[in-house]
N, C-alpha and C positions, 0 to 999 in steps of 0.2 A: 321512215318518218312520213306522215300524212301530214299532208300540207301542200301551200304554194313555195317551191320552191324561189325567192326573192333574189340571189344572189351567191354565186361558190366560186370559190377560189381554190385552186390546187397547189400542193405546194410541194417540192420535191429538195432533197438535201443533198449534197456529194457526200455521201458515207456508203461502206462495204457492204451495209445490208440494205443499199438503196431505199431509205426511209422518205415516206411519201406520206401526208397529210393532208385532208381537205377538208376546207371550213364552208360550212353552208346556211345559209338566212334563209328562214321557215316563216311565212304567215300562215297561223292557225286560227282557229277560232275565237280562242280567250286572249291570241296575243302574237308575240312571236318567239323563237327558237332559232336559237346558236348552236348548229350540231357540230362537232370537232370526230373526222377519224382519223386516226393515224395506223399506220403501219410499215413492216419492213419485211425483209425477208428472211423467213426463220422465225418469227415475231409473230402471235397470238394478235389480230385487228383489236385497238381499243376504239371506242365508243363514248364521248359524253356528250352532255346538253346543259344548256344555262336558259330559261325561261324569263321573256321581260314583259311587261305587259303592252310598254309603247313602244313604238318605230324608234324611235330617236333612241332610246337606250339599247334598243337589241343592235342598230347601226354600231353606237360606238362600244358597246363589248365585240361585237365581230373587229371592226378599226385593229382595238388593243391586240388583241389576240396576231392580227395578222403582221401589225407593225411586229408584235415582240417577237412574232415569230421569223421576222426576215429581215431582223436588227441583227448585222455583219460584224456589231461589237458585242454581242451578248455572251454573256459567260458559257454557258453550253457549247458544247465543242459542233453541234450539228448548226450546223447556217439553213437554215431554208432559202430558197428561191420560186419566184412564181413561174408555176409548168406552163408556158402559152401553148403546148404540145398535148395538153391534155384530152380526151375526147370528149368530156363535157365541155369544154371553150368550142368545140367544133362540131355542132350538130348539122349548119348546113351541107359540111363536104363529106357528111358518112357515106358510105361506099355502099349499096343495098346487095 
């Protein structure tokens, strides 16, 4: 994705095929972008996007997205949690 990357959050699940997700806020030029990837192991990477024109709507389609997806009561059997262990949370302590 070309862009300014605004904002990402990682998200990791306790499941067998360790299912990991991360949602990211894009400003571009006509607007902004909600990119979602998800993946697991054994599992094909998916890839989508939601396009808003304002700040304010791309913030809170990102919000929904990450509430629903780390809602501890939601029917799907996968819980997401947020990775603080991620290596995009930790660019200043990369190791060169």
């Amino acid at each position: 994705m070309t862009g300014t990357a605004l904002r990402t959050v990682d998200l990791v699940a306790n499941s067998a095929r360790r299912a990991r997700y991360t949602l990211t806020l894009y400003a571009i030029s006509d607007g902004f972008v909600i990119e979602k990837r998800s993946s697991a192991i054994g599992k094909k990477a998916l890839r989508e996007a939601w396009f808003r024109e304002r700040y304010v709507e791309a913030e809170k389609k990102f919000n929904l997205i990450l509430k629903d997806k780390t809602n501890q009561s939601r029917k799907s059997p996968r819980k997401y949690r947020i990775d603080n262990t991620a290596e995009s949370q930790l660019p200043l302590f990369k190791v060169a």
